[in-house]
C-alpha positions in Angstrom: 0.0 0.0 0.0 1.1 3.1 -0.9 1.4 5.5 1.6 0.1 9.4 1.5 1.9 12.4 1.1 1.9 14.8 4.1 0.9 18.2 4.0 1.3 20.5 7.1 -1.0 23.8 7.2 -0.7 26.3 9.9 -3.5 29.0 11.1 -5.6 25.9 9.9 -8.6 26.0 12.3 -10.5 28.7 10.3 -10.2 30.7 7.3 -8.0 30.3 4.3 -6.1 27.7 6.4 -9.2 25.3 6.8 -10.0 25.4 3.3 -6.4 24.5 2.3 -6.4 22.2 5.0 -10.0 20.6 3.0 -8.4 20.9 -0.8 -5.9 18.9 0.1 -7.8 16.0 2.2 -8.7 13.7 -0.6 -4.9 12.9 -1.5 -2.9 14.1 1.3 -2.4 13.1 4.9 -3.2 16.3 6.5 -1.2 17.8 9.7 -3.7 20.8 10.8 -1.7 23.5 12.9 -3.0 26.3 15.0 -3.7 26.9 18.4 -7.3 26.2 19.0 -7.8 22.8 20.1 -12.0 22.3 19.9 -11.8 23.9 16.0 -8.3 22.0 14.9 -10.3 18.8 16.7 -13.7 19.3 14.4 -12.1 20.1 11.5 -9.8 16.8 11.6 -13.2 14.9 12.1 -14.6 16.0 9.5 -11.7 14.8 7.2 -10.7 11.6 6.1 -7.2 11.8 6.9 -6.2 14.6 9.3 -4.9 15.2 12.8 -4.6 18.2 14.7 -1.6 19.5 15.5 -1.9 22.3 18.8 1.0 24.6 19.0 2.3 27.7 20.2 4.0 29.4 16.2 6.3 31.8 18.3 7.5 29.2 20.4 7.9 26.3 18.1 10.4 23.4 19.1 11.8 20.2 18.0 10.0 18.3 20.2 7.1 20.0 18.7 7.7 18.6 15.0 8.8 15.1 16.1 7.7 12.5 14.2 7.4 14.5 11.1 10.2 12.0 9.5 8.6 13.1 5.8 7.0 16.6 4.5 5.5 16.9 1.1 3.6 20.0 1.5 4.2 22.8 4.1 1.9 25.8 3.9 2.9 28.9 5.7 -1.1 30.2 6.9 -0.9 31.4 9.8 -0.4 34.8 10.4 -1.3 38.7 11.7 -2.7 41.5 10.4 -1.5 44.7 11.9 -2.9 48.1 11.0 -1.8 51.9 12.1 0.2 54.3 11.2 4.4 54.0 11.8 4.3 57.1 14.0 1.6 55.2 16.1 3.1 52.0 16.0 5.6 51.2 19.0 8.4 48.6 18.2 6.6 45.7 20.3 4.3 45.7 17.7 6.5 45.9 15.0 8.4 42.9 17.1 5.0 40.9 17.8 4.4 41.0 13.4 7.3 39.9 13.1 7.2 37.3 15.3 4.6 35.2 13.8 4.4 36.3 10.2 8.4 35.9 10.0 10.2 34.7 12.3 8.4 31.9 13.2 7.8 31.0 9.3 12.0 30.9 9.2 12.1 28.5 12.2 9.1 26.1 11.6 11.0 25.9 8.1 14.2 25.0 9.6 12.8 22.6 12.0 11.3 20.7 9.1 13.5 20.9 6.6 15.1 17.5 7.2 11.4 15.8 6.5 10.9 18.5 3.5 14.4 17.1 1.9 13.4 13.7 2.2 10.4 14.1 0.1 11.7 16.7 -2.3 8.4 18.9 -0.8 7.2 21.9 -1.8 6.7 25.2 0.8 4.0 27.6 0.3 4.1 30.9 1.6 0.5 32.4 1.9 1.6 35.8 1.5 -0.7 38.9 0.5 -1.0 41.8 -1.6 0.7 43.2 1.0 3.6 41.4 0.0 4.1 43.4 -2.6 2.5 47.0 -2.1 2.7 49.2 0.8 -0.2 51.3 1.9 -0.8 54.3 4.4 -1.4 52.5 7.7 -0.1 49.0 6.8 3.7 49.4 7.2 4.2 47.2 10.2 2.3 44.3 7.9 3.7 45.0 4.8 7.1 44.9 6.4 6.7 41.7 7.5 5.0 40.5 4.5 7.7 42.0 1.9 10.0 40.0 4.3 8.3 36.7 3.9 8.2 36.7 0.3 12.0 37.2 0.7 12.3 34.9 3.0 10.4 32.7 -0.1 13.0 33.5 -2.7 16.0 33.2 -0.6 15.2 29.4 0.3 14.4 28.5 -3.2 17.7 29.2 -4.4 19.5 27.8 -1.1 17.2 24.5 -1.0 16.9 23.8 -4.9 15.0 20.4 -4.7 12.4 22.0 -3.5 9.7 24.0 -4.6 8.8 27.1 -3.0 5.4 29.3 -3.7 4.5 32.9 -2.9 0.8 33.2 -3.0 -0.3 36.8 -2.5 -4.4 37.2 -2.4 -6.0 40.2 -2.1 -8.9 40.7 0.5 -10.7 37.1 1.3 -13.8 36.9 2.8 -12.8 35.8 6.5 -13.8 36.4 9.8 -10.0 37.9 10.0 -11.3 40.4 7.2 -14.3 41.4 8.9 -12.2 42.3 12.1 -9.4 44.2 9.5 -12.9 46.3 8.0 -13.7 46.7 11.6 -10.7 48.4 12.3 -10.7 50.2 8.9 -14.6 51.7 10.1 -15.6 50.4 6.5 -18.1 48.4 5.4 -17.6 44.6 5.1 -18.5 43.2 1.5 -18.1 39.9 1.6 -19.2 39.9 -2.6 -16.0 42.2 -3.8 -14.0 39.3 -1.7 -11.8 36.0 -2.3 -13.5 33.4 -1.4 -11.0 31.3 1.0 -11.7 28.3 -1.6 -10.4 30.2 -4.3 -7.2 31.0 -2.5 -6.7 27.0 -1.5 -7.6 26.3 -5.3 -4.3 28.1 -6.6 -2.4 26.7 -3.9 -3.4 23.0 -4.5 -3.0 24.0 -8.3 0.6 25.5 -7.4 1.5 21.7 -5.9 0.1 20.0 -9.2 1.9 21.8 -11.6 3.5 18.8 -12.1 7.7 17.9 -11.3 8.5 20.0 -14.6 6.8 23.1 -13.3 7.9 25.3 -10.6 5.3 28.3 -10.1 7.4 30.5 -7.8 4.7 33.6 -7.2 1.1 33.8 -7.8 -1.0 36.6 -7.3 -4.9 36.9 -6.8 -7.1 39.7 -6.9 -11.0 39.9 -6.6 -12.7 39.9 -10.1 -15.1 42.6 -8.4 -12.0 44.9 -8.6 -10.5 46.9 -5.4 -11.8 47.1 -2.3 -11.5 50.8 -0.9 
């Protein structure tokens, strides 16, 4: 019997990381990380192959990841939006951004990368349009997202027998949002939105390319245009 591939989302109880976490349930073994227990619990029940996997991001250890002997699919969800403006912004928050939407990316990475070797994986980076635009009131974020996708293209050249994705979406429609719009004082829309399956659909589609293809950044925006 031949036995599954392994893919390992983070931020996977809700959002964009529960519906990668469902795209890849009918071929994959599914490791789903994040740090509530009852939602990473349901969600594993719910699929056909999945266990949930309770951790602390910022805090991540080996003991944490042992057992992970192969990794064919680690997805960099989990993450933190941060809004205000730089002369508002004190550098714990700058520090806290970075924490989870960097620097714990780099060392759940490292941890793994013995298990990611092994099974020639693939790393996907769920970045944002952030990523690759700053805006008034988004620095901190964008920071740490323009470091992330270097943090992307840095490991694809050290670590070239793997694959390694950017994937920058634009506003999805996710509780996360709603809090973001919240903070904004603007109107939620959920209709001018990505829908979170939409965003797992071009991540499963970026690990199916196939051996000879190597999509290294992919960007979505909504088809209802921009969101003001």
């Amino acid at each position: 019997m031949i036995e599954r591939p392994t893919a390992l989302v983070t931020g996977a109880s809700r959002g964009v990381g529960a519906a990668v976490a469902r795209a890849f349930a009918p071929t994959h073994h599914v490791i789903l990380g994040g740090r509530d227990e009852q939602a990473l619990a349901a969600l594993a029940a719910e699929l056909p192959d999945a266990r949930p996997w309770q951790v602390e991001l910022t805090e991540v250890t080996e003991a944490d990841v042992a057992g992970i002997e192969r990794l064919d699919v680690l997805v960099h969800n989990a993450g933190m939006t941060t809004l205000g403006k730089i002369g508002d912004l004190p550098a714990s928050v700058w520090r806290d951004t970075m924490a989870l939407n960097l620097f714990a990316v780099a060392e759940l990475t490292r941890l793994v990368l013995p298990a990611l070797r092994r099974a020639g994986g693939h790393v996907i980076c769920v970045n944002s349009g952030a990523g690759l635009r700053a805006n008034p009131g988004w620095g901190a974020y964008a920071a740490s997202k323009f470091a992330l996708r270097a943090f992307a293209d840095a490991l694809r050249q050290e670590e070239p027998d793997l694959r390694v994705t950017s994937v920058h979406p634009g506003r999805v429609d996710t509780d996360m949002q709603r809090s973001v719009r919240a903070q904004e004082g603007a109107a939620y829309e959920p209709d001018r939105y990505l829908q979170a399956d939409s965003v797992a659909r071009a991540v499963l589609a970026a690990v199916n390319a196939g051996p000879d293809a190597h999509l290294t950044d992919l960007t979505l925006r909504p088809s209802a245009g921009p969101v003001g």
